[in-house]
N, C-alpha and C positions, 0 to 999 in steps of 0.2 A: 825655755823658761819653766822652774817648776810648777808645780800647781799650787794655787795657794791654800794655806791651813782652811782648816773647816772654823766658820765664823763664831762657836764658840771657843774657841783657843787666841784669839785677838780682840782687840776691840777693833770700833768700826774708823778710826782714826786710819786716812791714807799714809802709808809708809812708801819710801825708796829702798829698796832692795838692794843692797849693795854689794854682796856674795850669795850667789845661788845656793842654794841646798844643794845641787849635784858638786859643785866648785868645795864645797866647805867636806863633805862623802869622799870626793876621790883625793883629797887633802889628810885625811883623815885615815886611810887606807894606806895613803903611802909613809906615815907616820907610822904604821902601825907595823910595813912591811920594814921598815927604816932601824925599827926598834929589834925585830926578830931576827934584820942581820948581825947587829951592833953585840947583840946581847946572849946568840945562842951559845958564845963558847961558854958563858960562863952560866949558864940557864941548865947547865949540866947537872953541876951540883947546888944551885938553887935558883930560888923563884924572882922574878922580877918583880918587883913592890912598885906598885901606880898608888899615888897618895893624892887624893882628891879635897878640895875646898868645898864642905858643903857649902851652900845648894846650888849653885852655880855649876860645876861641873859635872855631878853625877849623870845627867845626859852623855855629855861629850865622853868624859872616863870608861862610860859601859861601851859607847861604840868603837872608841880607840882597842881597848879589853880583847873585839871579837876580830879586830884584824891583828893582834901579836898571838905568833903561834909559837909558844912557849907556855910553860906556867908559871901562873902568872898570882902574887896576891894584892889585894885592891882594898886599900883603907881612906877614911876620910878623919879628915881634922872641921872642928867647927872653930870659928873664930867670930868675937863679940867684939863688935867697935863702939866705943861710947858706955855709956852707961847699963 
């Protein structure tokens, strides 16, 4: 089991754990190995575009980012719900 965050990064409220950090890492890795087969023929002559939802993704997007071994460009859209 991972270790858990350091206690200012959560409140003190108990949680269940439902995907490990290592589970959601090597998920994320093969996503990323998945993406650089899929995509080197045409990474030739250009970049792969990863298009993120702020704020929500910018975590996951930069770690997906360091497993595709191509180049890569990385944009985000914000989107307003409501007023």
């Amino acid at each position: 089991m991972a270790a858990s965050p350091p206690a200012w990064n959560r409140t003190s409220d108990p949680f269940a754990e439902l995907i490990s950090a290592d589970a959601i890492a090597a998920r994320v890795a093969e996503l990323g190995a998945q993406i650089t087969a899929e995509y080197a023929p045409l990474a030739k002559d250009n970049e792969v575009v990863l298009i993120g939802v702020l704020k929500g993704s910018v975590i996951f997007l930069a770690d997906l980012a360091r497993h595709i071994a191509l180049p890569i460009y990385m944009d985000f859209i914000g989107i307003k719900i409501g007023d």
